[in-house]
C-alpha positions as CSV (number, residue, x, y, z in Angstrom):
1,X,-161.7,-158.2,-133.1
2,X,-162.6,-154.7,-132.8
3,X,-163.5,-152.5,-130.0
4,X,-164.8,-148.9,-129.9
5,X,-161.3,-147.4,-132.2
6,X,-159.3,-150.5,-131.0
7,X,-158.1,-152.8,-133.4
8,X,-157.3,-156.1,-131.1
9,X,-155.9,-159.5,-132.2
10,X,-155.9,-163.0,-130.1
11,X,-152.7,-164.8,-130.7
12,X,-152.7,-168.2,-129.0
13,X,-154.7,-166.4,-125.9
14,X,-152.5,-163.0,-126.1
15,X,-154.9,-159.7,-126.9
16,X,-152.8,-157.5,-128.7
17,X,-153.3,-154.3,-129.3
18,X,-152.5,-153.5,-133.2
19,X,-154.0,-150.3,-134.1
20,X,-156.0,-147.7,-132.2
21,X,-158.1,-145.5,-134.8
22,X,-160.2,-143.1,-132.8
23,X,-159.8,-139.4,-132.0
24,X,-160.0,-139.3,-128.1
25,X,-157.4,-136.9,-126.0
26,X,-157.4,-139.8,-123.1
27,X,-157.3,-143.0,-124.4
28,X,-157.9,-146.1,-122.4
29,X,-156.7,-149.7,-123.5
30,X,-159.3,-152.0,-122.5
31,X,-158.3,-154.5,-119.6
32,X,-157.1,-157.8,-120.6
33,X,-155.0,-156.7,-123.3
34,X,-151.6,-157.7,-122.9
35,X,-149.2,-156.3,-126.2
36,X,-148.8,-153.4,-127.8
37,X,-147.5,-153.5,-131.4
38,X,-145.1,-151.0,-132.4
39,X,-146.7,-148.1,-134.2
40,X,-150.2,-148.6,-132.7
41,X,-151.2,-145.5,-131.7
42,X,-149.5,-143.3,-135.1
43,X,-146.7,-143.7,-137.9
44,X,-144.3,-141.0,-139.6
45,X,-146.6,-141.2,-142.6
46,X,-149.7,-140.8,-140.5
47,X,-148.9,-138.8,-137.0
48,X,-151.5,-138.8,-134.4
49,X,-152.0,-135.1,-133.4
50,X,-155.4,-135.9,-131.1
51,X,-154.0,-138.6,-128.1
52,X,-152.8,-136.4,-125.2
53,X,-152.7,-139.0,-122.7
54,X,-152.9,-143.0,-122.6
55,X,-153.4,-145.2,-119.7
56,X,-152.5,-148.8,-120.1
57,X,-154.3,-151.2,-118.0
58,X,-152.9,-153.9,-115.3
59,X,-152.7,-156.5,-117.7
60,X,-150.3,-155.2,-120.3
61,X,-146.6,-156.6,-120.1
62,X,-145.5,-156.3,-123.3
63,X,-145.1,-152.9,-125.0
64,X,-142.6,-153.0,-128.3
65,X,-140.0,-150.1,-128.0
66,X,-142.0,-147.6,-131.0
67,X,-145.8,-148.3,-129.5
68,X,-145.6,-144.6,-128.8
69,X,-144.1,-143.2,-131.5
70,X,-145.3,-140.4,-133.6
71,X,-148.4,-138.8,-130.9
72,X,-147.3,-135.2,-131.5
73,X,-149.5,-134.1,-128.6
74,X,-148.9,-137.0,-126.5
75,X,-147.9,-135.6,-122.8
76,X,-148.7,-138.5,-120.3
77,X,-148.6,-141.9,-120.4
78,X,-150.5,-143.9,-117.3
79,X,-148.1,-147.3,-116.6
80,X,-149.7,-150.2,-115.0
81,X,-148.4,-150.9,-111.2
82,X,-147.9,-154.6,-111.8
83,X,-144.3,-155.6,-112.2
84,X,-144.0,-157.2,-115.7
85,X,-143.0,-154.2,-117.5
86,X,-139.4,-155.3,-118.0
87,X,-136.7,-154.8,-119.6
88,X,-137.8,-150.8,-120.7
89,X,-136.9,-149.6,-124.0
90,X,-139.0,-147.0,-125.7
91,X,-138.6,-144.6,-128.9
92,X,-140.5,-141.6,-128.5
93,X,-139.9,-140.2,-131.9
94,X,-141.9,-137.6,-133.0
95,X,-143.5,-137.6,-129.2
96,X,-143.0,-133.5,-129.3
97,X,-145.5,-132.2,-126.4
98,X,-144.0,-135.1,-123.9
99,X,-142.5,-132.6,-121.4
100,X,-142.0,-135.0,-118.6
101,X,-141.6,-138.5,-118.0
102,X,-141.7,-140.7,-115.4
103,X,-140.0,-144.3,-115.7
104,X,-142.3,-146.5,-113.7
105,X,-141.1,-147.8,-110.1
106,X,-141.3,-151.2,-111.2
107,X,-139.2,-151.1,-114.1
108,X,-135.3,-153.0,-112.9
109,X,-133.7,-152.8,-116.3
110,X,-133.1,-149.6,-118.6
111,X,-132.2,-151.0,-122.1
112,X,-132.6,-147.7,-124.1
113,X,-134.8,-144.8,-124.6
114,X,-135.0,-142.5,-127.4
115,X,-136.1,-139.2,-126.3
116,X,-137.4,-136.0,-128.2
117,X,-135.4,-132.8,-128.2
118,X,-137.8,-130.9,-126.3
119,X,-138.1,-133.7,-123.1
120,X,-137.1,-131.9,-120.2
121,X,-136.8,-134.0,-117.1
122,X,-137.5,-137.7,-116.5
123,X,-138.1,-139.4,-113.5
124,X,-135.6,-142.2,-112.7
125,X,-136.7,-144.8,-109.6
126,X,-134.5,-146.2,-107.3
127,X,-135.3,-149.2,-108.9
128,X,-132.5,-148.7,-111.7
């Protein structure tokens, strides 16, 4: 299934997100989509240079560790508030415009996060 730049499988009722191919600074994941692949946004070979910011919606719980890798420009990322977002491991390789991060009040568990050079502070809850 495809929606406007989002390339979206159904696994046994799961939407996943597998590739998202458009050009937008702010990109949106439609509601109801509940995965993120790894390397569904960019890929060493191919970096995204045009995503700025992405905003998840409330139904995403699973998010594999490198769905964020490779945005050079990326500097926000909007988590949902519900509390399946757990355990929290990210790569943000090749992430080199993230700044700032902020680890999202519902997360419990910190399994690992790789972080690019040129991240200066991230927010910790008093969650973990």
């Amino acid at each position: 299934m495809v929606e406007k730049d989002f390339m979206i499988k159904d696994d046994n009722d799961v939407l996943t997100l597998r590739k998202y191919v458009g050009k937008d600074k702010v990109v949106q994941i439609p509601e109801g989509v509940e995965e993120i692949s790894d390397f569904a946004f960019a890929e060493d070979y191919a970096p995204n240079s045009s995503i700025e910011k992405i905003i998840l919606p409330e139904s995403s719980f699973d998010i594999h560790k490198n769905a964020f890798s490779f945005c050079k420009n990326l500097k926000e990322i909007v988590f949902p508030t519900s509390d399946d977002i757990n355990p929290f491991l990210f790569n943000f390789e090749g992430c080199n415009s993230l700044k700032t991060f902020s680890i999202p009040e519902t997360v419990t568990t910190l399994l690992g996060m790789y972080c690019p050079l040129n991240l200066n502070t991230i927010h910790i809850p008093d969650t973990l």
